[in-house]
C-alpha positions in Angstrom: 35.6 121.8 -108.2 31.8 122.5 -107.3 31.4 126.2 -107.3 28.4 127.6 -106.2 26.5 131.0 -108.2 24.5 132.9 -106.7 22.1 134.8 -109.3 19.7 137.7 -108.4 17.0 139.2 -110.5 17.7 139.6 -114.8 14.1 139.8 -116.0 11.6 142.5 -115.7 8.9 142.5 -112.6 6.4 139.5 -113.1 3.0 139.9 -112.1 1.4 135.9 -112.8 -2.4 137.1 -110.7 -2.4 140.2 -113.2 -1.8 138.0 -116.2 -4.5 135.4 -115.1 -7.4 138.2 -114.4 -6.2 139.6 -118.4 -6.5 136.1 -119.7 -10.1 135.5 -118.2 -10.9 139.1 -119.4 -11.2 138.4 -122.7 -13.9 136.2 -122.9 -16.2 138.1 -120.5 -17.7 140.7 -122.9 -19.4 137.6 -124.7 -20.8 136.0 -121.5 -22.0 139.4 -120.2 -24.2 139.6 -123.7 -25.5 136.0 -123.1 -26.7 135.9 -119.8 -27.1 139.7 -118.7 -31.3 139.4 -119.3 -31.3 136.2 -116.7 -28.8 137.2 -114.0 -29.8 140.6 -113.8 -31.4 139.8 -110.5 -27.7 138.6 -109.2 -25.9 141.7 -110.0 -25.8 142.6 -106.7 -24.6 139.4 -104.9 -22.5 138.8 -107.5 -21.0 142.4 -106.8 -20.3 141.8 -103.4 -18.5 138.6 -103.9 -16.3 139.6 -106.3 -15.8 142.4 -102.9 -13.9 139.9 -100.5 -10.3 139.8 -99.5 -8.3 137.6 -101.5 -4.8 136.9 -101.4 -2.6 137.9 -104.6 0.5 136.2 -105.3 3.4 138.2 -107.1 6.9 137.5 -107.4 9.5 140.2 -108.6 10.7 137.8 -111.4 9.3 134.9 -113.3 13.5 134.2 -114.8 15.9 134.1 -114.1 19.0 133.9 -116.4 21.7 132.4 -115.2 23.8 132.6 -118.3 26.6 129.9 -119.5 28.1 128.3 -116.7 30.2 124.8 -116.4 28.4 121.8 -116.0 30.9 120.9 -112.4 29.1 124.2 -111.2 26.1 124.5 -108.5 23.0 127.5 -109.5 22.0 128.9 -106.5 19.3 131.3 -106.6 16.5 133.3 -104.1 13.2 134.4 -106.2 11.0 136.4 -103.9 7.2 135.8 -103.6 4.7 138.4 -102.5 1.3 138.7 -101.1 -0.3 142.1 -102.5 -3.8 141.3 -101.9 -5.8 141.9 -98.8 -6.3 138.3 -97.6 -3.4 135.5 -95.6 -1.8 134.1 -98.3 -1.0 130.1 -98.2 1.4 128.0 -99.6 1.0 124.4 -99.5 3.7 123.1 -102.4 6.5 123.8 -104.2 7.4 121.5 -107.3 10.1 121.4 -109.7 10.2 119.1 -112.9 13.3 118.2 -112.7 15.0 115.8 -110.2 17.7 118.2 -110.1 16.3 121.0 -108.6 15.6 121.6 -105.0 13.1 124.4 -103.9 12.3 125.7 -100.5 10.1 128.4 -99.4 11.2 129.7 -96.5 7.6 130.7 -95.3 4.5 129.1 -96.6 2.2 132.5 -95.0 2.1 135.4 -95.6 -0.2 137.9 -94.6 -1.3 141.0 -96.8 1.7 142.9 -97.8 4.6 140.0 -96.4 7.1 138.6 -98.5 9.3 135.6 -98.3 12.4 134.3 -100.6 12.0 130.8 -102.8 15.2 128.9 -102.5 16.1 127.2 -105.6 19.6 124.7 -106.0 19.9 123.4 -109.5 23.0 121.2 -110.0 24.3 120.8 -113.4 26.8 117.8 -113.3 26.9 115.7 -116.7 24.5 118.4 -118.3 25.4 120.0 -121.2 24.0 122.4 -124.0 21.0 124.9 -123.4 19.3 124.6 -119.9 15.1 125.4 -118.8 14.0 124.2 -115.5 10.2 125.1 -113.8 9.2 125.4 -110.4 5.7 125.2 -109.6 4.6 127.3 -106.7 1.0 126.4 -105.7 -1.0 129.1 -103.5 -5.0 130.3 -102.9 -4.9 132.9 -104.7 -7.9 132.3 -106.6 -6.6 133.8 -109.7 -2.9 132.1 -110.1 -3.3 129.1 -108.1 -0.1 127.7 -110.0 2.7 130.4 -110.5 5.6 129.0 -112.6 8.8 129.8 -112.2 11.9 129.5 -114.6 15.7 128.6 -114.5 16.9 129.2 -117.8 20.7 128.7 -119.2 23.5 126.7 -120.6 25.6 124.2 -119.7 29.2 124.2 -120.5 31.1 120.4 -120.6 35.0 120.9 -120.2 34.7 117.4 -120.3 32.8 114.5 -121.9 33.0 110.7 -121.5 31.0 109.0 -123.8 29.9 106.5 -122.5 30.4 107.6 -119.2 30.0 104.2 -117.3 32.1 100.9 -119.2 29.3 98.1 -119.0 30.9 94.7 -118.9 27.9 92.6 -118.8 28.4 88.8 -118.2 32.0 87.8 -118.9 32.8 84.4 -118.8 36.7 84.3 -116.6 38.8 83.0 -119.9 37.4 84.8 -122.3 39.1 88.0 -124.0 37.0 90.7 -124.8 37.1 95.0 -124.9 35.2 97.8 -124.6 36.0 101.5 -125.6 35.2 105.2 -124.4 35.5 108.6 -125.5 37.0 111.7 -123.8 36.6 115.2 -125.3 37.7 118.1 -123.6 36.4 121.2 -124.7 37.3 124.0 -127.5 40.4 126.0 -126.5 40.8 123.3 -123.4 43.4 121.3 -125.3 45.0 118.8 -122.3 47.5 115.8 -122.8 46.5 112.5 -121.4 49.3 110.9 -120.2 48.5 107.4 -119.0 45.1 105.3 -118.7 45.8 102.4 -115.3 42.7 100.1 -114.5 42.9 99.9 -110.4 41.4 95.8 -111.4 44.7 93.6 -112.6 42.2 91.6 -114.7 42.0 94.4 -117.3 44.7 96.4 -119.3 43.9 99.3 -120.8 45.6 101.8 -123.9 44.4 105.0 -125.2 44.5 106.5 -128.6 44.2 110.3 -129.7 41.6 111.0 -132.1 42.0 114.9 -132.6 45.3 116.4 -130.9 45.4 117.5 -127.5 41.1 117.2 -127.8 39.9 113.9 -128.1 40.7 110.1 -126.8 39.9 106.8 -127.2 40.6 104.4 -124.5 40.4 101.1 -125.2 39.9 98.3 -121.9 40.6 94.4 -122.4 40.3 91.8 -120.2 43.4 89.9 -118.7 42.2 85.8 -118.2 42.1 84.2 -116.5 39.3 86.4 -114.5 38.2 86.1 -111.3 34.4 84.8 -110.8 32.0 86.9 -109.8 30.4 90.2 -109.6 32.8 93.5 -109.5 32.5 97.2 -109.5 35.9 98.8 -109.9 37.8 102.1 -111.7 39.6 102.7 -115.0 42.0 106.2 -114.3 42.9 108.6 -117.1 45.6 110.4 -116.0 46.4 114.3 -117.4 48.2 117.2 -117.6 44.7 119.1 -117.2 45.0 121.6 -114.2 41.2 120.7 -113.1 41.1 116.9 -114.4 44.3 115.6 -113.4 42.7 111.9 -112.7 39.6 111.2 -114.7 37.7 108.1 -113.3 35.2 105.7 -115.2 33.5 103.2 -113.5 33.5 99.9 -114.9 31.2 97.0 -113.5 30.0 93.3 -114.9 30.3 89.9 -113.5 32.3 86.9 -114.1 30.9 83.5 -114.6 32.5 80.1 -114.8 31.4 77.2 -117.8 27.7 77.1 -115.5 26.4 79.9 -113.8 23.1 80.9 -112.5 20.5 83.8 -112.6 20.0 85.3 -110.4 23.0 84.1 -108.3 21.3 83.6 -104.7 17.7 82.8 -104.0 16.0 85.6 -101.7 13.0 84.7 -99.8 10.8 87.5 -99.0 10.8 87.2 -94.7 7.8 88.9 -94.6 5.2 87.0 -96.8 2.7 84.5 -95.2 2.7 81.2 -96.6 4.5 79.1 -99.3 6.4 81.0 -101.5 7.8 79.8 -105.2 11.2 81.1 -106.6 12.7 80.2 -110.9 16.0 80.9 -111.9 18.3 80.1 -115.2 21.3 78.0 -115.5 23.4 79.4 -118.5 26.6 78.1 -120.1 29.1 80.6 -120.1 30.5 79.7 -123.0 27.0 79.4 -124.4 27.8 74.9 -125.1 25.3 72.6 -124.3 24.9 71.0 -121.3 22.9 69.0 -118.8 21.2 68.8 -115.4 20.7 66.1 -113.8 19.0 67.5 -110.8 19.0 69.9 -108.4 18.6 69.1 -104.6 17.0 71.8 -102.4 18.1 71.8 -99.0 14.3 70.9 -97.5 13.0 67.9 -98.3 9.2 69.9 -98.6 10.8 72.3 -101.4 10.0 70.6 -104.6 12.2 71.1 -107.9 11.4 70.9 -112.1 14.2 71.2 -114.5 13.2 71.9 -118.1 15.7 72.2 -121.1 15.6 75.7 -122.8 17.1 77.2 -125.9 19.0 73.8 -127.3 20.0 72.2 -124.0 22.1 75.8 -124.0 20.3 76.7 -121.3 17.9 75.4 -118.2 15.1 76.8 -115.8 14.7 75.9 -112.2 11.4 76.1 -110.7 11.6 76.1 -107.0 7.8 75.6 -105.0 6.8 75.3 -101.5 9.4 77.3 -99.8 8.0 78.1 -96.2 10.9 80.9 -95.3 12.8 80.0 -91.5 15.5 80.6 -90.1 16.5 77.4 -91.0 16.8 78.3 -95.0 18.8 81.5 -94.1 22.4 80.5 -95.7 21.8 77.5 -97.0 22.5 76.0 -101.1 19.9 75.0 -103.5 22.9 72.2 -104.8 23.2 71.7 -108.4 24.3 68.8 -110.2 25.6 69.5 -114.1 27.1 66.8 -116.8 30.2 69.7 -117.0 33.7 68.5 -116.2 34.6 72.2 -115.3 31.4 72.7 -113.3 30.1 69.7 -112.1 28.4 71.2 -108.4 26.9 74.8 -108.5 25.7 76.1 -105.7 23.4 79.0 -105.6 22.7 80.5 -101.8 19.5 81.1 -99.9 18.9 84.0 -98.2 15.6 84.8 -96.1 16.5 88.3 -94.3 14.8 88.4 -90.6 13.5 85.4 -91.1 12.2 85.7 -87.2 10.5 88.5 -87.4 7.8 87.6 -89.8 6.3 85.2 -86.9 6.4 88.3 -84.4 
């Protein structure tokens, strides 16, 4: 589904030292005026300096238009740089503003009269609408030490989820809750979904259509009783599309019981010298008041404060004087709650390579 395009040059020749040299131009008339009666002594140093070989970097095209293209589609394109002055011409970095763009220059030297091609891959997935990327080619030549380059296009989506990931957050495992999403498919692209399956049990899903043939709504629920914990799993749209047969939306969240805790495990940094000191939250999941009634480390040095927060709805756990060992490394911190449904939590402690830190 990822083709790739390969685009060569669409814009006129691009000369970026020749437009620096006109740009300083213009203000030299004035500075001759000022200074000529005190730097008339220099003209002749000043002369010969302007004498020495200099590199000049050029590039055959500062665009390049890659026109309207799908957003599943890969830009592949070669821009070729030039040196056309008399002096090696370096090439220490090329940049790109955009994390999805990937330059190369394929030789970072030239000597006078040597070219080399500029590698650029822009990948358009989940990009839509009107397209401009720069790459940032940085030389010595004294006169464009920064030559920009430009991508410039549009992105066509055949498809659109909005939103395109189904954020569960914290769900408590009997409660009964939904979340939505949009697909659009695009003008003249009229397609038929024909089923929507979560791969999880715990959910159901049905979908909707909202314009004919062009836009769905898919609505998710939850199936309690749910099962505890953290999950990342897959809601499938299937279609009678002949590129999208199987659309797939990721769904993740966890599930928590009456009392849970955040973060869920305690992680010792291995590495750090001394005592360390660690807090967490007890919630209620069904947002009820509860108690603590203490909290027993699994050291008998690790000392523990509970204090009530938000109404008794909620509770913080400071945890001091944690030396990490290999000894802490899957162990509990044990918590004891006035909950019928959650009386014990237990929240692990992990200290990764714990042995090293006393090599």
């Amino acid at each position: 589904m990822n083709a790739e395009h390969k685009f060569t040059g669409f814009t006129p020749r691009c000369f970026a030292a020749a437009v620096g040299r006109t740009r300083r131009a213009q203000y030299l008339p004035g500075l001759f005026l000022i200074t000529a009666s005190f730097l008339a002594p220099l003209r002749l140093s000043t002369a010969a300096g302007a004498a020495r070989p200099a590199p000049v970097i050029v590039c055959d095209e500062c665009e390049c238009f890659f026109g309207a293209v799908p957003n599943t589609e890969v830009i592949r394109h070669e821009f070729i740089l030039a040196n056309e002055g008399a002096a090696p011409l370096h090439i220490p970095a090329v940049r790109t503003d955009c994390g999805c763009v990937a330059a190369r220059v394929d030789d970072d030297t030239l000597a006078p009269g040597e070219h080399t091609a500029l590698r650029v891959i822009f990948k358009l997935k989940g990009r839509s609408g009107p397209q401009m990327r720069r790459i940032i080619v940085e030389s010595n030549d004294p006169k464009a030490a920064q030559l920009v380059l430009a991508l410039i296009g549009e992105a066509l989506a055949p498809l659109e989820i909005k939103p395109g990931r189904i954020a569960w957050g914290i769900v408590h495992e009997a409660a009964r809750v939904e979340k939505s999403c949009e697909i659009r498919f695009a003008e003249g692209d009229e397609t038929y979904i024909t089923a929507v399956a979560p791969e999880d049990p715990s959910f159901a899903a049905e979908f909707v259509s909202l314009k004919p043939r062009r836009v769905y709504r898919i609505t998710v629920r939850t199936a309690p009783p749910l099962r505890p914990g953290s999950f990342q799993s897959t809601l499938r749209a299937l279609t009678d599309h002949p590129r999208f047969k199987i659309i797939e939306i990721p769904m993740q969240g966890r599930v928590v019981g009456d009392i849970y805790a955040v973060p869920g495990e305690i992680v010792i940094p291995s590495r750090k010298r001394g005592t360390d000191a660690f807090s967490l939250m007890v919630y209620s999941g069904q947002e009820k008041k509860f108690k603590l009634l203490r909290a027993e480390p699994p050291a008998p040095e690790i000392k523990t404060t509970l204090r009530p927060m938000a109404g008794n709805r909620a509770w913080r756990i400071d945890i001091d004087n944690i030396m990490p060992s290999d000894k802490l490394n899957g162990t509990d911190l044990v918590i004891f709650t006035d909950s019928d449904a959650t009386p014990v939590l237990k929240v692990p402690i992990r200290t990764p390579d714990a042995g090293e830190r006393h090599n």
